[in-house]
C-alpha positions in Angstrom: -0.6 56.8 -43.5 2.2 57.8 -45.6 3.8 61.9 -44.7 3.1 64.3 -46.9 6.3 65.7 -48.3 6.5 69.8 -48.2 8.9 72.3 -48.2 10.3 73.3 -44.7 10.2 76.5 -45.6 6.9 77.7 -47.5 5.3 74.7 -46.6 4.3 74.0 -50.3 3.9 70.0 -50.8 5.3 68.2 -54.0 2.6 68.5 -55.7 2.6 72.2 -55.9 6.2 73.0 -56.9 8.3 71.9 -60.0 11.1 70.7 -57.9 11.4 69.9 -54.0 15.0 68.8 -52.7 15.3 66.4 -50.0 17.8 67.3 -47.0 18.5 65.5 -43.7 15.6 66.0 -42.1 13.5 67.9 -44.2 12.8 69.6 -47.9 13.3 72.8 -50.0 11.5 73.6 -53.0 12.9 75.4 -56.2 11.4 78.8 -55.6 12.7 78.8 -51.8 16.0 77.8 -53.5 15.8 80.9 -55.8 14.6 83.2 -53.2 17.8 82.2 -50.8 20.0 82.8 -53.7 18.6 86.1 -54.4 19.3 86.8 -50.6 22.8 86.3 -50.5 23.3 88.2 -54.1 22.3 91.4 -52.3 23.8 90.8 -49.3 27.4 89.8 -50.7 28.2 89.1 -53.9 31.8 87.7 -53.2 29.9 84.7 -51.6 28.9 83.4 -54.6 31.9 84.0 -56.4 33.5 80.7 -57.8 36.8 79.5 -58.4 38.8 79.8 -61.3 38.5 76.3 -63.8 40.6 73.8 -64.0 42.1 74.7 -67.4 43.8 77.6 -65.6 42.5 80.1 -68.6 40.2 81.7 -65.9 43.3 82.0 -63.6 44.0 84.7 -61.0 46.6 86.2 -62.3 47.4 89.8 -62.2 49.2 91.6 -65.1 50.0 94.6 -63.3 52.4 92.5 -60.6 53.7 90.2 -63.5 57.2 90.5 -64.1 57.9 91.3 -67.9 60.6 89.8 -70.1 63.7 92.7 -68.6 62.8 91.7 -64.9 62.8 87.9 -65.3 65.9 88.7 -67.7 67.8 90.7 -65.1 66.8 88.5 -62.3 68.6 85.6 -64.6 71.9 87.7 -65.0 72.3 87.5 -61.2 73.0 83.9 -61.5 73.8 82.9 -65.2 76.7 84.7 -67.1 76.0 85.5 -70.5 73.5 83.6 -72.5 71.7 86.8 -73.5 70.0 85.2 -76.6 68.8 82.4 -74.8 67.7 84.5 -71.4 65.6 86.7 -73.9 63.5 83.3 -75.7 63.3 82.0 -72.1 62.2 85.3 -70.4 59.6 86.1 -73.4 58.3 82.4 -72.9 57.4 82.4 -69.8 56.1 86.4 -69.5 53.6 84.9 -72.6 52.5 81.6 -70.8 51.5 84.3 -68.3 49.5 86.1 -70.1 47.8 83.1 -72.1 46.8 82.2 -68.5 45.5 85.5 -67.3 43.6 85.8 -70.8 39.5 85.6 -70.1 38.5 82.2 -71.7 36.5 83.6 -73.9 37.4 86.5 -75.5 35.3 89.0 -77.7 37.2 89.1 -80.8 37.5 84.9 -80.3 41.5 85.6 -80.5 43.0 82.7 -78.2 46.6 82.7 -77.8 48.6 79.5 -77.9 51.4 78.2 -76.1 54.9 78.1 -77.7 57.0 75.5 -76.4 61.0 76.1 -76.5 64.1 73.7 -76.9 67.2 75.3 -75.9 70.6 73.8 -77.5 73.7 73.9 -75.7 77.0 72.2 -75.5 77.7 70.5 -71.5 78.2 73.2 -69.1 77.0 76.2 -70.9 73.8 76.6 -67.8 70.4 75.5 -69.4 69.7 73.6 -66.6 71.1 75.8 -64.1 68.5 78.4 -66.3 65.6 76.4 -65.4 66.6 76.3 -62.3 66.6 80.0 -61.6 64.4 80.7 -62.9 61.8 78.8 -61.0 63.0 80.5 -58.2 60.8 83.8 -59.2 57.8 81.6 -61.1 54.2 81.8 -59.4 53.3 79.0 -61.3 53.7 75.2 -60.5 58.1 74.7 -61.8 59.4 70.8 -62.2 62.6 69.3 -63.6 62.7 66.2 -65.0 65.2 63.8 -66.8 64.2 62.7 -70.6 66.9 59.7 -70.0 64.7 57.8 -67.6 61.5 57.6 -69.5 60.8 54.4 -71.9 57.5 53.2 -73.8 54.2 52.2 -71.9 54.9 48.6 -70.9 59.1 48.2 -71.0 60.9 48.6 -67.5 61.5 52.5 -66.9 59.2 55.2 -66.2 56.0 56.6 -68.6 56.0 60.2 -69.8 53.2 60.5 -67.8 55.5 60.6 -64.8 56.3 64.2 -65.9 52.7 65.4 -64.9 53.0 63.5 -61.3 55.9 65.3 -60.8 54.2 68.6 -61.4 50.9 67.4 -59.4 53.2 66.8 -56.7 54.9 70.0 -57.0 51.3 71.8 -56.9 50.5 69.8 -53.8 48.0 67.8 -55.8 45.9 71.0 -56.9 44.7 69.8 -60.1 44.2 73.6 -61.8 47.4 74.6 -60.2 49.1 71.7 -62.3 47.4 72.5 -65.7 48.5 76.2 -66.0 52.7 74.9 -64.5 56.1 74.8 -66.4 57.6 71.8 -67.2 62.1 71.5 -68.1 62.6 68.0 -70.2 66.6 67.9 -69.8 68.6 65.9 -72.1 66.3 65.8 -74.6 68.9 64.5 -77.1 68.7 61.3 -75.2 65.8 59.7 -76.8 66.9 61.0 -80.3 66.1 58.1 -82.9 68.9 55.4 -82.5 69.3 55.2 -86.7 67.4 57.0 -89.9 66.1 54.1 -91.1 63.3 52.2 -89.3 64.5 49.1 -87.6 62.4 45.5 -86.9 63.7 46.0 -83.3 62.5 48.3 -80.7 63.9 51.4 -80.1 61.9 51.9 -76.3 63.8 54.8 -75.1 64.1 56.9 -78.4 62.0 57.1 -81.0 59.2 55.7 -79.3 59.7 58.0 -76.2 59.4 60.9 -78.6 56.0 59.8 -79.7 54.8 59.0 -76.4 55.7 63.1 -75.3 53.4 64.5 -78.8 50.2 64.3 -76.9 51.4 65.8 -73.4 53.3 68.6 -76.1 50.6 69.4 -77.9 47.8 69.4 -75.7 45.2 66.5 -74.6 43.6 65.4 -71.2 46.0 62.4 -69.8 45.2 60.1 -67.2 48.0 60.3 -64.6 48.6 58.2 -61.3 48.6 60.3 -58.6 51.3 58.7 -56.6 53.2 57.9 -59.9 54.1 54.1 -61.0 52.9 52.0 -63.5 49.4 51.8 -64.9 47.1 49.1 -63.9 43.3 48.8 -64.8 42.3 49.3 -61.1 43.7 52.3 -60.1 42.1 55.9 -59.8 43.4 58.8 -62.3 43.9 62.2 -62.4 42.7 63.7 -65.6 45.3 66.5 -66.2 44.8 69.0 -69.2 47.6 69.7 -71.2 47.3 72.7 -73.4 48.0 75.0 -70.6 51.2 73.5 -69.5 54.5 75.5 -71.1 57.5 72.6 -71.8 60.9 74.1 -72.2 63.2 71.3 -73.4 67.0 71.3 -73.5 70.0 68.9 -74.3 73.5 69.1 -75.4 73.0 67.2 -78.5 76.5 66.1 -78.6 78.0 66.1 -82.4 74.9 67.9 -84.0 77.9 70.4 -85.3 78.7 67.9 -87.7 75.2 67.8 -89.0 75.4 71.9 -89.0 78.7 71.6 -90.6 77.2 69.2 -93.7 74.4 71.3 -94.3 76.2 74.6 -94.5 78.6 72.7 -97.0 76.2 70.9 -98.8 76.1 73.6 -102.2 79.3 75.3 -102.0 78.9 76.8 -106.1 80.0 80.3 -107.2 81.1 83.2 -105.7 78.9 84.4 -103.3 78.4 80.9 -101.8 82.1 80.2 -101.1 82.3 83.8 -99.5 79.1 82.5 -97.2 81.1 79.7 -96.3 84.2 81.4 -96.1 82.4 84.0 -93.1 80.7 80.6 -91.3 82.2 80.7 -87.5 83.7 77.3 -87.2 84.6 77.9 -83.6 80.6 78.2 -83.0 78.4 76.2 -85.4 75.7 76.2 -82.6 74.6 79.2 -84.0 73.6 78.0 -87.2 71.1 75.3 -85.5 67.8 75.2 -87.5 65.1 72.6 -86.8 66.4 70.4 -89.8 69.7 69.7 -87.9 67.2 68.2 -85.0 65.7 66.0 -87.7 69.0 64.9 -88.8 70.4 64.5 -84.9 67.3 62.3 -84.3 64.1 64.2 -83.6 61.6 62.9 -85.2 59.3 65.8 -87.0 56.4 65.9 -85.4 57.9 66.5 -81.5 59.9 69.4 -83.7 56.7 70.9 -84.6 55.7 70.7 -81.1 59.0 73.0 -79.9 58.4 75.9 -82.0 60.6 78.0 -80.5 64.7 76.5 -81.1 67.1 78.7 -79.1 71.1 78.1 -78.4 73.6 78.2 -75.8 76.8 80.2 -76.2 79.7 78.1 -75.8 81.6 79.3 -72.7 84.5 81.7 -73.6 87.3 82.1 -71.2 85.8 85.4 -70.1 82.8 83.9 -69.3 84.5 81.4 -67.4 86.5 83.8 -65.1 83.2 85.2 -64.5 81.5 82.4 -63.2 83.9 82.0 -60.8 83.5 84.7 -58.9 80.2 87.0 -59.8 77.0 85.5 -59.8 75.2 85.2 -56.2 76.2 81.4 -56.3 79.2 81.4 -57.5 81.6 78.4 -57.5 84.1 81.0 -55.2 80.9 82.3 -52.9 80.0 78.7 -52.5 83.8 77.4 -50.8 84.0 81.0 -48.9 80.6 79.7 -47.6 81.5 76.3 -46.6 84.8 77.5 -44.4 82.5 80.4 -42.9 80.7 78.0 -41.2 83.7 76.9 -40.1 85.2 80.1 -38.9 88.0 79.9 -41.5 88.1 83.4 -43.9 89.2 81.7 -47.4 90.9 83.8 -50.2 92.1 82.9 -53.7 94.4 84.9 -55.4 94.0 86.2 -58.8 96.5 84.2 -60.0 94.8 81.0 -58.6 91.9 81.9 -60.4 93.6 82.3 -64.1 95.2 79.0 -63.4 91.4 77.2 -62.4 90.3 79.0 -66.0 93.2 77.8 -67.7 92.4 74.2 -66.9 88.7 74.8 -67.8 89.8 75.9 -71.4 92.0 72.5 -71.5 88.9 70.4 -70.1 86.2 71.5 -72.4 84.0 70.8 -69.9 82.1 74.4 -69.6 81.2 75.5 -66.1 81.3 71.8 -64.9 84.8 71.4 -65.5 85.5 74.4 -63.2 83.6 73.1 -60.6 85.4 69.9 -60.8 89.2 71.6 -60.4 87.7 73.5 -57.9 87.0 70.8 -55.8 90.1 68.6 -56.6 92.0 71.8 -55.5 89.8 72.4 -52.3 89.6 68.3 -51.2 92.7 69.0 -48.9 91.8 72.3 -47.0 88.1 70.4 -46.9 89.4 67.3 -45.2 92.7 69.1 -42.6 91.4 72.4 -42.0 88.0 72.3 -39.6 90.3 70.9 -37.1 93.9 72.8 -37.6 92.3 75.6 -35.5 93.2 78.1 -38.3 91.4 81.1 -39.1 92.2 81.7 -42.1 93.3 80.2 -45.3 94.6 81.6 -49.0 94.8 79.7 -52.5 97.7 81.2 -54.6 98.7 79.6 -57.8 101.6 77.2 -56.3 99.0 75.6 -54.1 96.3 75.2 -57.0 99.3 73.8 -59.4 100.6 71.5 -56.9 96.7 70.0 -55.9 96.0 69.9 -59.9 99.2 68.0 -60.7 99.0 65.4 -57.6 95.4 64.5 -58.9 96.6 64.5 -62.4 99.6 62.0 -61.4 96.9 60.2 -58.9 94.7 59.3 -62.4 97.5 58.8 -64.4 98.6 56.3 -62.3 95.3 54.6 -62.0 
């Protein structure tokens, strides 16, 4: 004889309820299902509390311990000299991709904010990746970095753009709501500008087609991503990642975009007023004059353009801003070799003179802030390699000593 299948609870069989569930080793019917529901609603709510979605717009974040746009700002001046105009884009950028993700996700006047991607401009050595960098630093949000230069259309030997959300997955120890609501830095961006304007019969895998692989993770879409990164293959297991909620900052030196600048602020040089314009045009910093159309002429093709609404430059490094970063932010170049013999138990001091002369060299380099770091470390190879075992205790950089390391590498590549 067959048993009769009733709730362990009530004792109701099937037959009497709409619904009975079947456990281990026994049943619970609908209404005993309400009832203990009901229960634990009057005994704590917090219980039945659940967990904010996956498309981070029902996020926990608090707007009271946010930091606004002067606090992530300020905490950018300790490390970054200058850059005001581009600290104040990034700073508002990322104090709004806040907000969009503490906004309820569904709103009563059906206002929903949207995500405004940046691309910062900069010549080499002016900081936008040392930006990034910092700024992740003070971020409660998933933060990656990842190299445009490597990435090449599905199917040709490189990596997929998809790589960029593993990256982030990872960095969110595979917390799939954590990774849709992150921040995402594409550097050297200007490396996957279209190769020519015309269309070609030949491939161009890792520009023009990269750029169109990135629209959809730009604009928002639901990608399948390998979770331990790789190639795609039919039978391996996805994560389905959600992009609208992910912020991209961008950034790349696009090297000789001042000529493109330079045409189009020459192209209509009739009457008065227009020679005066031209006449007043900084020629010394034509970076300031970026508008997207100088992108579309550098390479970028339209629609990732549309997708980076927000086009901010670097400052080209002055030599006040150079003798700066020598010595003044929390990292600097100076703080960084005082460090290093420290931990040797050797005090290190540069003169001021020293220093004028490392700035000097800079200026000749045109190499920004990584042209100081390289003279500082031609000047300190010597001291690096002798001094942890000379015994000495302490150790000073005037200007002969820089001179004489400059001019013996200079005569070493020369000769070479």
């Amino acid at each position: 004889m067959a048993k009769v299948q009733k709730c362990s609870f009530c004792g109701r069989t099937a037959d009497q309820v709409s619904l009975l569930v079947s456990g281990v080793s026994g049943y619970i019917c609908d209404q005993c299902v309400k009832q203990a529901y009901e229960i634990v609603a009057s005994t704590d709510p917090n219980l039945l509390s659940t967990p904010s979605t996956p498309s981070g717009s029902g996020s926990s974040l608090d707007m009271a311990t946010l930091p606004r746009p002067a606090e992530i700002k300020s905490f950018l001046d300790q490390y970054v000299i200058g850059q005001d105009d581009a600290k104040r884009y990034l700073a508002v950028a990322v104090y709004n991709h806040y907000k969009r993700l503490a906004q309820a996700s569904a709103d009563a006047d059906g206002v929903e904010i949207e995500k405004s991607n940046i691309i910062m401009v900069g010549a080499t050595g002016t900081g936008k990746t040392l930006m990034a960098r910092t700024i992740a630093k003070m971020l409660k949000v998933p933060f990656t970095i990842v190299d445009a230069t490597v990435f090449t259309e599905a199917g040709y030997v490189g990596e997929d753009v998809e790589s960029i959300l593993t990256r982030l997955l990872q960095v969110a120890d595979y917390d799939q709501a954590a990774t849709e609501r992150g921040i995402v830095f594409i550097d050297e961006i200007d490396k996957i500008a279209r190769k020519a304007d015309n269309p070609s019969i030949t491939r161009d895998v890792s520009g023009e087609g990269v750029q169109q692989g990135l629209l959809k993770l730009l604009e928002g879409s639901v990608v399948n991503v390998p979770p331990k990164g790789g190639r795609k293959h039919p039978d391996q297991d996805y994560i389905h990642i959600d992009t609208r909620n992910i912020l991209f900052i961008c950034g790349g030196a696009f090297d000789g975009i001042e000529r493109k600048i330079a045409q189009r602020l020459n192209t209509h040089v009739v009457g008065y007023n227009n020679v005066q314009r031209v006449g007043n045009i900084d020629r010394n910093d034509l970076m300031k004059y970026i508008v997207p159309q100088d992108l579309k002429s550098f390479g970028l093709i339209p629609e990732i353009i549309g997708r980076l609404p927000v086009l901010t430059h670097l400052d080209p490094l002055d030599r006040k801003a150079l003798r700066a970063i020598l010595t003044e932010p929390r990292n600097s170049l100076i703080r960084q070799q005082q460090k290093l013999f420290a931990m040797d138990g050797i005090k290190l001091t540069f003169t001021d003179e020293a220093l004028e002369y490392i700035v000097d060299k800079a200026v000749e380099y045109k190499l920004g802030a990584r042209g100081l770091r390289s003279i500082v470390e031609a000047i300190m190879i010597t001291p690096q390699f002798e001094l942890p075992s000379s015994g000495r205790k302490q150790f000073k950089v005037d200007l002969d000593y820089a001179k004489q390391q400059i001019e013996k590498n200079d005569t070493l590549s020369t000769a070479t």
